[in-house]
N, CA, C and O atoms as CSV, one atom per row, in Angstrom:
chain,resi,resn,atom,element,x,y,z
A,1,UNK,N,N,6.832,-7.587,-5.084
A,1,UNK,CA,C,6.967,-6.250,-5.596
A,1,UNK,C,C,6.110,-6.062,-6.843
A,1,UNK,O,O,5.540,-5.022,-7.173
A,2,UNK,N,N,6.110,-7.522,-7.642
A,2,UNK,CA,C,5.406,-6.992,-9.124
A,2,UNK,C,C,3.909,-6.667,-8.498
A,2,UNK,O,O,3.335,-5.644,-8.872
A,3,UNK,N,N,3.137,-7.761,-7.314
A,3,UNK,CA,C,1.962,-7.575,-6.874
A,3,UNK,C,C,1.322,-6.443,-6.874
A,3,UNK,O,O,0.272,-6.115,-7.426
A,4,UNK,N,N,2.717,-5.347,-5.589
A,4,UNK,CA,C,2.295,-3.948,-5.423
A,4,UNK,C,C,2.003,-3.493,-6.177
A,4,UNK,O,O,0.854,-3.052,-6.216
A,5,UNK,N,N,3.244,-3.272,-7.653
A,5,UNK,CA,C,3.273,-2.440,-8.720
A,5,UNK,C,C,1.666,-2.816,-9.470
A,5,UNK,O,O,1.195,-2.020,-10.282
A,6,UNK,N,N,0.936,-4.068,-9.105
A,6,UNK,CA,C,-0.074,-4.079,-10.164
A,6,UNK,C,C,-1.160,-3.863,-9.576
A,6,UNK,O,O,-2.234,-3.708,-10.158
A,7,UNK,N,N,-0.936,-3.823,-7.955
A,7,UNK,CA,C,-1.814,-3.079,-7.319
A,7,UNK,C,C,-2.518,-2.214,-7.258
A,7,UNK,O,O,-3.746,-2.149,-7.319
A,8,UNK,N,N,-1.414,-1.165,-7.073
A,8,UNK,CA,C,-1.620,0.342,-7.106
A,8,UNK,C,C,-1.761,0.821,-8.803
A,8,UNK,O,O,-2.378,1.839,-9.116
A,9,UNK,N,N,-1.364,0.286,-9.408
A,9,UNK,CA,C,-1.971,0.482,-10.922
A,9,UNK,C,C,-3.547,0.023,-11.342
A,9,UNK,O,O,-4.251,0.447,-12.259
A,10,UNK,N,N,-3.781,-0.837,-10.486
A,10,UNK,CA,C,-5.411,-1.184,-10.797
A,10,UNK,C,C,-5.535,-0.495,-9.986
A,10,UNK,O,O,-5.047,0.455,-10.598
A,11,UNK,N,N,-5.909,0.131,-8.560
A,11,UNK,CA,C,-6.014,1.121,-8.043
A,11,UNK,C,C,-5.799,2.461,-8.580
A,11,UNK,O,O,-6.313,3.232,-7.770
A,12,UNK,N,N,-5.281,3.128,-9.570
A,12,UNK,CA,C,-5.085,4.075,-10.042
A,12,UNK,C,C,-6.059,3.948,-11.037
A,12,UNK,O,O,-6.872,4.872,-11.066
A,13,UNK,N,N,-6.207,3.019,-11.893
A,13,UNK,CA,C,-7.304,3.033,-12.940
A,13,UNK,C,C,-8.317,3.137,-12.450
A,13,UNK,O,O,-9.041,4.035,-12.878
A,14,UNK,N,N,-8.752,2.378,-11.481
A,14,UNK,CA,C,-10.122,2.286,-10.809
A,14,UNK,C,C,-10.460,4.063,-10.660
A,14,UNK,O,O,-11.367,4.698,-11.198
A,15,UNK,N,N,-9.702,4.402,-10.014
A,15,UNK,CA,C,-9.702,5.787,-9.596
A,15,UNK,C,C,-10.116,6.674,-10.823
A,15,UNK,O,O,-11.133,7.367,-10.801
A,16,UNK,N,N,-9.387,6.617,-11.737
A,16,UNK,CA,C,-9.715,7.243,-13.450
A,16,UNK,C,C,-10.971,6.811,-13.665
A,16,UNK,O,O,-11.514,7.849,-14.042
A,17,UNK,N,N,-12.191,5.572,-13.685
A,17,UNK,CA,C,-12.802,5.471,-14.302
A,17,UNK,C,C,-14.077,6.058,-12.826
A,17,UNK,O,O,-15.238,6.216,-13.201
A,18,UNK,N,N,-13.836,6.271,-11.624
A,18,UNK,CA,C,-14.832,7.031,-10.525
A,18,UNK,C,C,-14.789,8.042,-10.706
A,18,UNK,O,O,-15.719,8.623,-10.147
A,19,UNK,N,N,-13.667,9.150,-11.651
A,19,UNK,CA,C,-13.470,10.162,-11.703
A,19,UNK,C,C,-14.717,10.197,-12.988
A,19,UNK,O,O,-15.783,10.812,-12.949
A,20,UNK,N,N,-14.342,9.586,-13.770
A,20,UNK,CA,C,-15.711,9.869,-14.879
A,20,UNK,C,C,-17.182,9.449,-14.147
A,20,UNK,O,O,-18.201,10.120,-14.314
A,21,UNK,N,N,-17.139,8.544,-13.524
A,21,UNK,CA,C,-18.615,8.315,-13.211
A,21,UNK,C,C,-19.132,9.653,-12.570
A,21,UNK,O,O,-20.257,10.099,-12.791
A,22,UNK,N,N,-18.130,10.296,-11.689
A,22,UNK,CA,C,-18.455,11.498,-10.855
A,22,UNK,C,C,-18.905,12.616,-11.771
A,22,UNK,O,O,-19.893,13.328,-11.591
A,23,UNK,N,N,-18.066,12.673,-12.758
A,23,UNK,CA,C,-18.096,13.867,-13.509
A,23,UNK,C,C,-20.234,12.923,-14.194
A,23,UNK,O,O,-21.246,13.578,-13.946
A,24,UNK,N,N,-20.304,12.115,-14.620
A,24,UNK,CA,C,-21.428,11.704,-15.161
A,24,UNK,C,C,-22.901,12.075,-14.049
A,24,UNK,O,O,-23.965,12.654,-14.266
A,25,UNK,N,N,-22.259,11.359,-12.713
A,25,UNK,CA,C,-23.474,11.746,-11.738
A,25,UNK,C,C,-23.492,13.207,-11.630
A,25,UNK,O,O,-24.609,13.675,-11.410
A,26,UNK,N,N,-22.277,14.255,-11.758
A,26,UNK,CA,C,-22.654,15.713,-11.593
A,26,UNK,C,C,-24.061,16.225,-12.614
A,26,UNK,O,O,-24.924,17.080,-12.414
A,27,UNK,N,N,-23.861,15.424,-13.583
A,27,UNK,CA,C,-24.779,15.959,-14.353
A,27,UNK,C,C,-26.400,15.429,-14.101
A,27,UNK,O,O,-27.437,16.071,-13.935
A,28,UNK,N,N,-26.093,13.795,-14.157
A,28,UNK,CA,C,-27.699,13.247,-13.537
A,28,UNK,C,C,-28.057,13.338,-11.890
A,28,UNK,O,O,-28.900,12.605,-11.373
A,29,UNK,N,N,-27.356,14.261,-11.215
A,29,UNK,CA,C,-28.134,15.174,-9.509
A,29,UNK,C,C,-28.242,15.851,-10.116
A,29,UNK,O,O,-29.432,16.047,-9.871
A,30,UNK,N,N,-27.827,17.146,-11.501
A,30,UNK,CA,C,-28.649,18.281,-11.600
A,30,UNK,C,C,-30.076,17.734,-12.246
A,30,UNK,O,O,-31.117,18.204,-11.786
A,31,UNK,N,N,-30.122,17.025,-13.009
A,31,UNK,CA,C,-31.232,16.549,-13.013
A,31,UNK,C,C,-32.437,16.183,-12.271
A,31,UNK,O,O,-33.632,16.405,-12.460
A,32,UNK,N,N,-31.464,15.259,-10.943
A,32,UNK,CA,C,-32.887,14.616,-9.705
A,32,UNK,C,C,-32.802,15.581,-9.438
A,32,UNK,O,O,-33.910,16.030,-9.732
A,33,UNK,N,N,-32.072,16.598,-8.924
A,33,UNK,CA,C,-32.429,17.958,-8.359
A,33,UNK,C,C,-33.543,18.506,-8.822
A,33,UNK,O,O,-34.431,18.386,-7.977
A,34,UNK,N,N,-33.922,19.080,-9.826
A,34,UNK,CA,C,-34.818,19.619,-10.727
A,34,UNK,C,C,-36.375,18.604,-10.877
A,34,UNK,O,O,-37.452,18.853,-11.417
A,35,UNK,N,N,-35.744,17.113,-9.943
A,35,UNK,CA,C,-37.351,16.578,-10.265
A,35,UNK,C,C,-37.440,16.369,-8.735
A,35,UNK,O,O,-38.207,15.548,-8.230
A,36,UNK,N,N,-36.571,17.199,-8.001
A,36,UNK,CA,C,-37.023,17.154,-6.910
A,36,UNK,C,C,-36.489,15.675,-5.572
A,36,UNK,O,O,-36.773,15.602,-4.377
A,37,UNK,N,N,-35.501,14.522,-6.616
A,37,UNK,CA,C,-35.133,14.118,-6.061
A,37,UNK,C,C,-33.939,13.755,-5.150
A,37,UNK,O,O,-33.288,14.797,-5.066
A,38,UNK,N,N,-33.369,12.850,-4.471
A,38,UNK,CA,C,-32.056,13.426,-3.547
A,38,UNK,C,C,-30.986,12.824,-4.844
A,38,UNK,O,O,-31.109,12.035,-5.780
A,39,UNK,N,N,-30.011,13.602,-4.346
A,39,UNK,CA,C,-28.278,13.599,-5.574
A,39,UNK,C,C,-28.335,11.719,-5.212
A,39,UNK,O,O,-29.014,11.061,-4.424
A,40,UNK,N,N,-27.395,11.388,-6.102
A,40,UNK,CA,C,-26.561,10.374,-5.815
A,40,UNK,C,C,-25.198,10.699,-5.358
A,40,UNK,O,O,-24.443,11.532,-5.859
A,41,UNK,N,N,-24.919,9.729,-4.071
A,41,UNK,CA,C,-23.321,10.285,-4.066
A,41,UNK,C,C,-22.282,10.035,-4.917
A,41,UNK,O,O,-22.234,9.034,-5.631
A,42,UNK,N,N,-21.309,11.031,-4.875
A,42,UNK,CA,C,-19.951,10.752,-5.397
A,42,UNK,C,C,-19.213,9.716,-4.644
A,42,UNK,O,O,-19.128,9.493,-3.437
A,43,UNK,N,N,-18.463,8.877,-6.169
A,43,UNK,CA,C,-17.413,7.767,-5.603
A,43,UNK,C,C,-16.566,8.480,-5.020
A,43,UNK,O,O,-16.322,9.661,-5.264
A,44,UNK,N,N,-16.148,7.903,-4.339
A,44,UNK,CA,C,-14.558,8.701,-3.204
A,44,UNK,C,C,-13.257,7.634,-3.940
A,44,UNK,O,O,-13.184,6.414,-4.090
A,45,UNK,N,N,-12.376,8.726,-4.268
A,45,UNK,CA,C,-10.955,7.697,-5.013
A,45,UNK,C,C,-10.341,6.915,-3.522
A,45,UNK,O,O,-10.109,7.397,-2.414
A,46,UNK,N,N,-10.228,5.761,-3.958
A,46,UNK,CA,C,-9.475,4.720,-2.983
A,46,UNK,C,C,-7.684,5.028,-2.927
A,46,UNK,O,O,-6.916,5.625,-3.682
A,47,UNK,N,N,-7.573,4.549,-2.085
A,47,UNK,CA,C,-5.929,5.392,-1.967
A,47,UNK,C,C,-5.207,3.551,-1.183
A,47,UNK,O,O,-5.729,2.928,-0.259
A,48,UNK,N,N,-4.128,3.212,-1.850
A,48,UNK,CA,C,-3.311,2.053,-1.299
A,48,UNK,C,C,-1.612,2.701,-0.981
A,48,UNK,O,O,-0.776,3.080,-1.801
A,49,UNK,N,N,-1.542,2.646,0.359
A,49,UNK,CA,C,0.320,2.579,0.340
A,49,UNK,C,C,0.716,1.253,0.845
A,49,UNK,O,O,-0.056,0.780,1.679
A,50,UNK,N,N,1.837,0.484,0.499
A,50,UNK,CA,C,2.694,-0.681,0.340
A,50,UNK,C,C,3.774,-0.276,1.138
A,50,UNK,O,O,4.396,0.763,0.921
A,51,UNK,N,N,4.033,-1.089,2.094
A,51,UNK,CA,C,5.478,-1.242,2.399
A,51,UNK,C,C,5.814,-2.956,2.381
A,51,UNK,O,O,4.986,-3.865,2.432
A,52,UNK,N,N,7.190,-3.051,2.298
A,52,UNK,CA,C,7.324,-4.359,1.789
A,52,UNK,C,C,9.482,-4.461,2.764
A,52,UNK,O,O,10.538,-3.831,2.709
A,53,UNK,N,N,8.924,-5.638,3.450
A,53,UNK,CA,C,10.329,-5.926,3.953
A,53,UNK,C,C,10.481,-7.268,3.619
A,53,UNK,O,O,9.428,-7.885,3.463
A,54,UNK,N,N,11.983,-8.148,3.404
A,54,UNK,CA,C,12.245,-9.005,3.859
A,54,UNK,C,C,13.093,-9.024,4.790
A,54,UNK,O,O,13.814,-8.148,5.267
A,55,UNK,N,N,12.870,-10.691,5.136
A,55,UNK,CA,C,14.018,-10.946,6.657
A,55,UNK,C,C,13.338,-12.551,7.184
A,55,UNK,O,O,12.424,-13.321,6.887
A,56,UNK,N,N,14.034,-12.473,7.778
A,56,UNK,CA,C,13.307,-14.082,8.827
A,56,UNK,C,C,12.004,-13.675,9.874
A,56,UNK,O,O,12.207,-12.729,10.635
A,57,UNK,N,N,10.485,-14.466,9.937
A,57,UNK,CA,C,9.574,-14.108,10.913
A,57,UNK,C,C,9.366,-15.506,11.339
A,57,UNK,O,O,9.759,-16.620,10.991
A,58,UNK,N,N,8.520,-14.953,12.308
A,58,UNK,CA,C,8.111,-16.512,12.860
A,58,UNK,C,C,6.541,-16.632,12.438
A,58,UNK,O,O,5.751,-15.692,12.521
A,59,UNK,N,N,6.203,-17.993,11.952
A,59,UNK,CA,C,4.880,-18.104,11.718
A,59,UNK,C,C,4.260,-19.063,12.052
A,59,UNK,O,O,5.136,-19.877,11.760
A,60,UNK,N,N,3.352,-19.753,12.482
A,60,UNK,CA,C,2.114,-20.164,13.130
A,60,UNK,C,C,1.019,-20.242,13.778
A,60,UNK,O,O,0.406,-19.191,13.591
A,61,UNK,N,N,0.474,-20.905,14.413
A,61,UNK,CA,C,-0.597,-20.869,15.043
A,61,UNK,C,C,-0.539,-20.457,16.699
A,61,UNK,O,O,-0.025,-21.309,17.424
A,62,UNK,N,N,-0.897,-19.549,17.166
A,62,UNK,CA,C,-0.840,-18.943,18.182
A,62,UNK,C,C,-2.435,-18.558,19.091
A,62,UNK,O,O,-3.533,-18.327,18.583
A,63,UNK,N,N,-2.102,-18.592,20.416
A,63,UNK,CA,C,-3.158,-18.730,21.146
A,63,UNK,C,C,-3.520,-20.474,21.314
A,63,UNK,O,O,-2.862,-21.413,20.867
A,64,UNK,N,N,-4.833,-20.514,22.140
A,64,UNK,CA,C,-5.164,-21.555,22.389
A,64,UNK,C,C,-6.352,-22.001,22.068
A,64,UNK,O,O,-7.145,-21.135,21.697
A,65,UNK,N,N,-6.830,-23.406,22.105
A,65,UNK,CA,C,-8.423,-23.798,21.842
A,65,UNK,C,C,-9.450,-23.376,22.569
A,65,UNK,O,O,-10.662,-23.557,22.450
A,66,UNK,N,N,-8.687,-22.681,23.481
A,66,UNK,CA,C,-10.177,-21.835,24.718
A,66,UNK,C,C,-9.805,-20.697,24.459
A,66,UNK,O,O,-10.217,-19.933,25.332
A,67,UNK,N,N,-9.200,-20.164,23.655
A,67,UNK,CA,C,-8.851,-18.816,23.536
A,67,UNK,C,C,-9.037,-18.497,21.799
A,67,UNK,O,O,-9.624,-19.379,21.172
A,68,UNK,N,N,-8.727,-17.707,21.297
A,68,UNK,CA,C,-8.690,-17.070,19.881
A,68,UNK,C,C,-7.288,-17.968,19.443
A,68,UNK,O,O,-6.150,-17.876,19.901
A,69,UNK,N,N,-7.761,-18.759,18.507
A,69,UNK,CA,C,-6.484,-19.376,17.869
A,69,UNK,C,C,-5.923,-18.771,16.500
A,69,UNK,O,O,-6.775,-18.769,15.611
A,70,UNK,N,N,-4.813,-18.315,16.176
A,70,UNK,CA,C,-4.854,-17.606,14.743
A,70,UNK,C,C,-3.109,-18.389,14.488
A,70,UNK,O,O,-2.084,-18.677,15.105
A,71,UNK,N,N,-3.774,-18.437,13.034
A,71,UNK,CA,C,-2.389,-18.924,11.959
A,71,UNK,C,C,-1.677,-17.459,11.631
A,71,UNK,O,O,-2.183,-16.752,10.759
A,72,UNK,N,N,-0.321,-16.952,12.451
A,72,UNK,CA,C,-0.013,-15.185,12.101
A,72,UNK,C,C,1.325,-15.268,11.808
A,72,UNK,O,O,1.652,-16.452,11.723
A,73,UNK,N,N,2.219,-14.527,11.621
A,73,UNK,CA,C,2.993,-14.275,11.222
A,73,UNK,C,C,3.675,-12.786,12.305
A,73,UNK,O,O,2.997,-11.778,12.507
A,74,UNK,N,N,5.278,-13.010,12.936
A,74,UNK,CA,C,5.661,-11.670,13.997
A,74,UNK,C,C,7.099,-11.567,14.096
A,74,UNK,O,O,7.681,-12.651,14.106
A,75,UNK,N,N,7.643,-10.777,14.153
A,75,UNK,CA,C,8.557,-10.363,14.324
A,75,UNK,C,C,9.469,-8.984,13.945
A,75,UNK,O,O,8.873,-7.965,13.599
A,76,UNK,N,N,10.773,-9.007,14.020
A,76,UNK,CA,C,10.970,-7.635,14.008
A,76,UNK,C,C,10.546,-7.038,12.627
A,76,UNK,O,O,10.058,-5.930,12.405
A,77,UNK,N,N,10.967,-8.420,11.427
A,77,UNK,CA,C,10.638,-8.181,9.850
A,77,UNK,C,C,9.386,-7.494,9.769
A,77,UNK,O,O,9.418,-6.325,9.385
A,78,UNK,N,N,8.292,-8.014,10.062
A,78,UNK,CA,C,6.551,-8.322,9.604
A,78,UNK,C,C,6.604,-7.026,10.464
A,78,UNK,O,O,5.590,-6.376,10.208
A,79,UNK,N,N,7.472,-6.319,11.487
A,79,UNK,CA,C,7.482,-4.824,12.619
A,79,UNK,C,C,7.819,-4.052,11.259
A,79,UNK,O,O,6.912,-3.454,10.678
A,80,UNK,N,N,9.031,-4.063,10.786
A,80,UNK,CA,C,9.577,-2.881,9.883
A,80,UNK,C,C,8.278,-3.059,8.529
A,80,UNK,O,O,7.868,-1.913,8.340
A,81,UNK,N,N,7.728,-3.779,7.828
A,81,UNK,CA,C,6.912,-4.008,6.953
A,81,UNK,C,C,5.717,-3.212,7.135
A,81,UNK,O,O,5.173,-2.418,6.368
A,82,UNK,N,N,5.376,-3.643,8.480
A,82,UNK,CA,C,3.930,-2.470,8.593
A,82,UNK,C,C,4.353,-1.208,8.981
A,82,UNK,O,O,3.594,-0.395,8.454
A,83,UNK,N,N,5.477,-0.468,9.871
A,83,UNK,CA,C,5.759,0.747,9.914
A,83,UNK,C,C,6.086,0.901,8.362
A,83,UNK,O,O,5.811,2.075,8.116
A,84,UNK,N,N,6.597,0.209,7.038
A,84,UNK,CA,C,6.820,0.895,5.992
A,84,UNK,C,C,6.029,1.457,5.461
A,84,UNK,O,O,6.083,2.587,4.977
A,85,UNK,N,N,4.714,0.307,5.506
A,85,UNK,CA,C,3.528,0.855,5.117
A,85,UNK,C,C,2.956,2.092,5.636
A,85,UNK,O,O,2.018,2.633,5.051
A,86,UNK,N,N,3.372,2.481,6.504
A,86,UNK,CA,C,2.912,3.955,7.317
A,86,UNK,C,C,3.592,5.154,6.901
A,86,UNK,O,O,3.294,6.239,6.402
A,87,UNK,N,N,4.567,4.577,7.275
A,87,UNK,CA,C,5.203,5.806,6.266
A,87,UNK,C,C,5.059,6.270,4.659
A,87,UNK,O,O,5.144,7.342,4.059
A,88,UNK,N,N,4.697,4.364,4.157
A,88,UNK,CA,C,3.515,4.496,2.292
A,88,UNK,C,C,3.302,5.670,1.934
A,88,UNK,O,O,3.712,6.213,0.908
A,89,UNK,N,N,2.244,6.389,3.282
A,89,UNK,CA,C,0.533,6.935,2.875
A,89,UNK,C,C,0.529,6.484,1.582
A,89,UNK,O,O,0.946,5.386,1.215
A,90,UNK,N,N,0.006,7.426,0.828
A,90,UNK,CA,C,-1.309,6.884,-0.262
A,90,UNK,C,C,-0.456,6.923,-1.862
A,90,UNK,O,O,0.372,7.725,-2.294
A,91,UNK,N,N,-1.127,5.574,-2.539
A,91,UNK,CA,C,-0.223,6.118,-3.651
A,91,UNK,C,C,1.476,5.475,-4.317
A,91,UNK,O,O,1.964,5.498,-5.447
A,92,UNK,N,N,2.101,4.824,-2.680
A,92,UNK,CA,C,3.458,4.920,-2.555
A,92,UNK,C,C,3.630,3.236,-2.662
A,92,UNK,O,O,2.700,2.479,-2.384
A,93,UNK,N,N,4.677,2.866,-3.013
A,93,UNK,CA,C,5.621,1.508,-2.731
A,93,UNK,C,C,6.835,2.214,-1.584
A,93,UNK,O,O,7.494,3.245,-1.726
A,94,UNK,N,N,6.828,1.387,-0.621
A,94,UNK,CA,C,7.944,1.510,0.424
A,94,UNK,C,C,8.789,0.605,0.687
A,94,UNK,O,O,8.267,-0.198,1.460
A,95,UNK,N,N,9.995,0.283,0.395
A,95,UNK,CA,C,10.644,-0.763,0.430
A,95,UNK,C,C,11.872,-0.703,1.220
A,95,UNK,O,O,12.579,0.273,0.968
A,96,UNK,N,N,12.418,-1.740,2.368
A,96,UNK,CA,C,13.426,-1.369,2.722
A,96,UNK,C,C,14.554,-2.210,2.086
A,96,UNK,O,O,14.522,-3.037,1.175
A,97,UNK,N,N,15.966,-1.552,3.158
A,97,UNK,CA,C,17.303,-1.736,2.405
A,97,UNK,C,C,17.075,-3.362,1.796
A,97,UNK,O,O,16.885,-3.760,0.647
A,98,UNK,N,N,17.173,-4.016,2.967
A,98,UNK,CA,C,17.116,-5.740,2.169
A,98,UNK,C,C,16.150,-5.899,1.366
A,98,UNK,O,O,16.732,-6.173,0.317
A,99,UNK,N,N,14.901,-5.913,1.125
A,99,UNK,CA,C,14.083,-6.124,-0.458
A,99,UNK,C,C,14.933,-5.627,-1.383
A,99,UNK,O,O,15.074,-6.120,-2.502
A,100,UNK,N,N,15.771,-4.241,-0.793
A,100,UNK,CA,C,16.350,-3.613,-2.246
A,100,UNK,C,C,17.209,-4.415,-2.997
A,100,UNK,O,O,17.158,-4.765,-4.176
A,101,UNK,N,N,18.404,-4.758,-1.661
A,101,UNK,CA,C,19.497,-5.843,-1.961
A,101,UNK,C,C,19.006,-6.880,-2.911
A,101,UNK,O,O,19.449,-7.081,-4.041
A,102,UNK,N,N,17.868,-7.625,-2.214
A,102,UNK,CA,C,17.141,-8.946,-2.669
A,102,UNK,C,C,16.712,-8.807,-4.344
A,102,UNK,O,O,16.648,-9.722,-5.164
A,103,UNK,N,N,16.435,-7.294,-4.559
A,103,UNK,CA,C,15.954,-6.981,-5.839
A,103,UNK,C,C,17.486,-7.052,-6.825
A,103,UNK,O,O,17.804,-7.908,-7.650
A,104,UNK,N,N,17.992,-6.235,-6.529
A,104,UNK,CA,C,19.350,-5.874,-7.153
A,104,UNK,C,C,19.511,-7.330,-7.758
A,104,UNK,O,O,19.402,-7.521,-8.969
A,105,UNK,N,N,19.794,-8.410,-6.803
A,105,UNK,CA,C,20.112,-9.519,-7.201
A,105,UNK,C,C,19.136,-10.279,-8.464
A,105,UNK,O,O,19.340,-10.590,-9.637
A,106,UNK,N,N,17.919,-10.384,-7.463
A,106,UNK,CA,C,16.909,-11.429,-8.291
A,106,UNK,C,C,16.223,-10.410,-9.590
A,106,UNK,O,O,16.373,-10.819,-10.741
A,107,UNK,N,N,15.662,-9.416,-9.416
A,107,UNK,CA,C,15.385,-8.477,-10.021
A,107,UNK,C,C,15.730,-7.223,-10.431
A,107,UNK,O,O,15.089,-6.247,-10.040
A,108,UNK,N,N,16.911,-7.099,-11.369
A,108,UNK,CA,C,17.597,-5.773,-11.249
A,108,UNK,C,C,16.489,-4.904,-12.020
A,108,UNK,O,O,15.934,-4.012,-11.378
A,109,UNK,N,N,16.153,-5.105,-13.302
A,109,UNK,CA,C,14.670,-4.318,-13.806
A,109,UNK,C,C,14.032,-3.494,-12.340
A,109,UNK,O,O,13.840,-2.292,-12.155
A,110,UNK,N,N,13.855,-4.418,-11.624
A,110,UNK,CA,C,12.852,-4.031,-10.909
A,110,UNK,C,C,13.745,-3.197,-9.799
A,110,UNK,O,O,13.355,-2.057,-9.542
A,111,UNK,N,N,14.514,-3.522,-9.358
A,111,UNK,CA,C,15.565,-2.796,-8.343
A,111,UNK,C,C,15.682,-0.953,-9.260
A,111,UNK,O,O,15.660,0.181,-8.783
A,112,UNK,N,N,15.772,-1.328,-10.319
A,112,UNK,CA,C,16.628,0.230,-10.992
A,112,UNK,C,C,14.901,1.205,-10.776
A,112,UNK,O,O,14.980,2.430,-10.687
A,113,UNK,N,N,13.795,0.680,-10.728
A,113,UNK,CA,C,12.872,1.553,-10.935
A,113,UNK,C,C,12.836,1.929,-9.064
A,113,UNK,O,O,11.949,2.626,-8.572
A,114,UNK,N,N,13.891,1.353,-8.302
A,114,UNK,CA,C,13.915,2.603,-6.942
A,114,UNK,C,C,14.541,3.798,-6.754
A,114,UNK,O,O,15.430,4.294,-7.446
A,115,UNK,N,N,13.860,4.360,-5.470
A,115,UNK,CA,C,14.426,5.927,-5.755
A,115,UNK,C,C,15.343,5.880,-3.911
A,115,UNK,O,O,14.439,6.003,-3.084
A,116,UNK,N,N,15.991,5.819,-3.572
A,116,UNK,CA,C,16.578,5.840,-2.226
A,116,UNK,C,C,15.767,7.276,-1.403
A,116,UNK,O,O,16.005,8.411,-1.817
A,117,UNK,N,N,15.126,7.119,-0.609
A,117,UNK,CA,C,14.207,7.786,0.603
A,117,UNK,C,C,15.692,8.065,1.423
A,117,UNK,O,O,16.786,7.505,1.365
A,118,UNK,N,N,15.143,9.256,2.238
A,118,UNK,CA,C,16.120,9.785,3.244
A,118,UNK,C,C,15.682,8.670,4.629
A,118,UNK,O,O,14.614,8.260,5.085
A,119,UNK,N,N,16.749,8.520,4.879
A,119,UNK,CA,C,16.463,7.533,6.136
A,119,UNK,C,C,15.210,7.489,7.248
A,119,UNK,O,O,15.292,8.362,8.113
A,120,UNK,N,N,14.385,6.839,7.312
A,120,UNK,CA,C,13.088,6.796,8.494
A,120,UNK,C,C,13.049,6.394,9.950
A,120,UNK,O,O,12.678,5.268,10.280
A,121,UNK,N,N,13.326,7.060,10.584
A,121,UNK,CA,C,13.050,6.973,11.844
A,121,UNK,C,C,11.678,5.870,12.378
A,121,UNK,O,O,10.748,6.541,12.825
A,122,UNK,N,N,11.505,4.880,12.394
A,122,UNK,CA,C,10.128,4.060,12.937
A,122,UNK,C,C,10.063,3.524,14.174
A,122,UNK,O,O,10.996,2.849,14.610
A,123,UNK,N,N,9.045,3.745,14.822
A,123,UNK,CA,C,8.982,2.947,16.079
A,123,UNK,C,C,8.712,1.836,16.472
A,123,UNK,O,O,7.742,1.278,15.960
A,124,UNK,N,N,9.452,1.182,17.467
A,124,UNK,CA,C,9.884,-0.313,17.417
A,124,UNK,C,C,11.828,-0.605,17.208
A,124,UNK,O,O,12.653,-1.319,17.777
A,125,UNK,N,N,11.858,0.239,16.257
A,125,UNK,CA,C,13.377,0.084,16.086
A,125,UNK,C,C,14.104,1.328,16.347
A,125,UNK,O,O,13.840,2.449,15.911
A,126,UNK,N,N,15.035,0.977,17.103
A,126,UNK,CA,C,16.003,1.884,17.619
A,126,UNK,C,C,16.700,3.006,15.944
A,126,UNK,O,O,16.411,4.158,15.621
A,127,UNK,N,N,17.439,2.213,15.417
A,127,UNK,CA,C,18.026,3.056,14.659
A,127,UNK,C,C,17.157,3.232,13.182
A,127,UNK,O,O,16.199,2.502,12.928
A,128,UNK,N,N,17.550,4.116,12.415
A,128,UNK,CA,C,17.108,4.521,11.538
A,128,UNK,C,C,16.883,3.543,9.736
A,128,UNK,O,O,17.778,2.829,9.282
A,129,UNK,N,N,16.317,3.640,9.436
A,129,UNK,CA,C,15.880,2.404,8.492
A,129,UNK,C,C,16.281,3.432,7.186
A,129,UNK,O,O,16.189,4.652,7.043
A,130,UNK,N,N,16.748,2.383,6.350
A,130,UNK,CA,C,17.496,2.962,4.824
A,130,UNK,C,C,16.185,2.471,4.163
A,130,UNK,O,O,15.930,1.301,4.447
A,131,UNK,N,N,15.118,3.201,3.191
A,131,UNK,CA,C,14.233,2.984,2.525
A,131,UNK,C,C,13.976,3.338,0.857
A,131,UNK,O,O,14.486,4.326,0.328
A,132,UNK,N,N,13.706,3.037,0.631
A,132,UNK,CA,C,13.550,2.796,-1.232
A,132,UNK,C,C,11.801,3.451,-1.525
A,132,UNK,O,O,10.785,2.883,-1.122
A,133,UNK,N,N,11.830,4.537,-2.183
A,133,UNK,CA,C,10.237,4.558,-3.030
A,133,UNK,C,C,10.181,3.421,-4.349
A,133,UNK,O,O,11.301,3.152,-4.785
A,134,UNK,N,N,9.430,2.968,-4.795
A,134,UNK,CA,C,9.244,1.840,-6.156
A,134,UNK,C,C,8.269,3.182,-7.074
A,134,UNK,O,O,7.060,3.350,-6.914
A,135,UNK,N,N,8.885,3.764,-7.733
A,135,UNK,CA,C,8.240,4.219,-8.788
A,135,UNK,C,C,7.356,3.010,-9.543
A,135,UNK,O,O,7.850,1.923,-9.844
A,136,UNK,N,N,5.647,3.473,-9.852
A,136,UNK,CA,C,5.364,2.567,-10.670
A,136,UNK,C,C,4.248,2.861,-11.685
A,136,UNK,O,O,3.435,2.017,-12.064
A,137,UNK,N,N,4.295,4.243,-12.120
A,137,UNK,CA,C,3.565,4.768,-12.683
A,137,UNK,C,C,4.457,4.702,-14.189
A,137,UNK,O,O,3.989,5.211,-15.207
């Protein structure tokens, strides 16, 4: 969780300091303009959403030596983790009920900066998932 939070905060800065370069290149394309040469482009702000589950997965090496072998990680957990992230979009920490629990305990600091989300419907799982935003601005 601290990862995300320092994630999307260097991601947010990054973003603040493309916003000035942009505002800087507006001024040096009116310039190449005027000598006739092409603009430079504008940075585009980068956008990160997080979702974050715990639970039990299974992990190892999968596939075969005549086939694509990969060291991965699957199950229903590593299922609800990437639908959290979808539901993220941009900007967001997504956390479900158990990280929350897990926080409460190990990290209450960090547990109190959640905001309880109206329940998410995701596909893959039948019933409805209890979710947490992580304020981290």
């Amino acid at each position: 969780m601290r990862a995300a939070i320092d994630a999307q905060r260097a991601i947010d800065e990054l973003n603040r300091q493309r916003l000035a370069q942009n505002a800087a290149r507006e001024i040096e394309n009116r310039a190449r303009a005027s000598a006739g040469l092409p603009p430079k482009p504008m940075l585009v702000a980068l956008q990160l959403g997080t979702g974050i589950n715990t639970g039990m997965v299974t992990v190892g090496l999968m596939g075969s030596n005549q086939h694509i072998l990969n060291y991965t990680v699957f199950g229903r957990e590593v299922n609800l983790a990437s639908r959290l992230e979808g539901v993220s979009g941009s900007g967001r920490i997504v956390i479900s009920e158990a990280t929350f629990n897990h926080l409460k305990r190990a990290a209450p600091e960090l547990a109190a900066q959640c905001v309880a989300l109206p329940p998410e419907k995701v596909k893959g799982i039948r019933e409805a998932v209890n979710v947490f935003a992580v304020t981290w601005k």
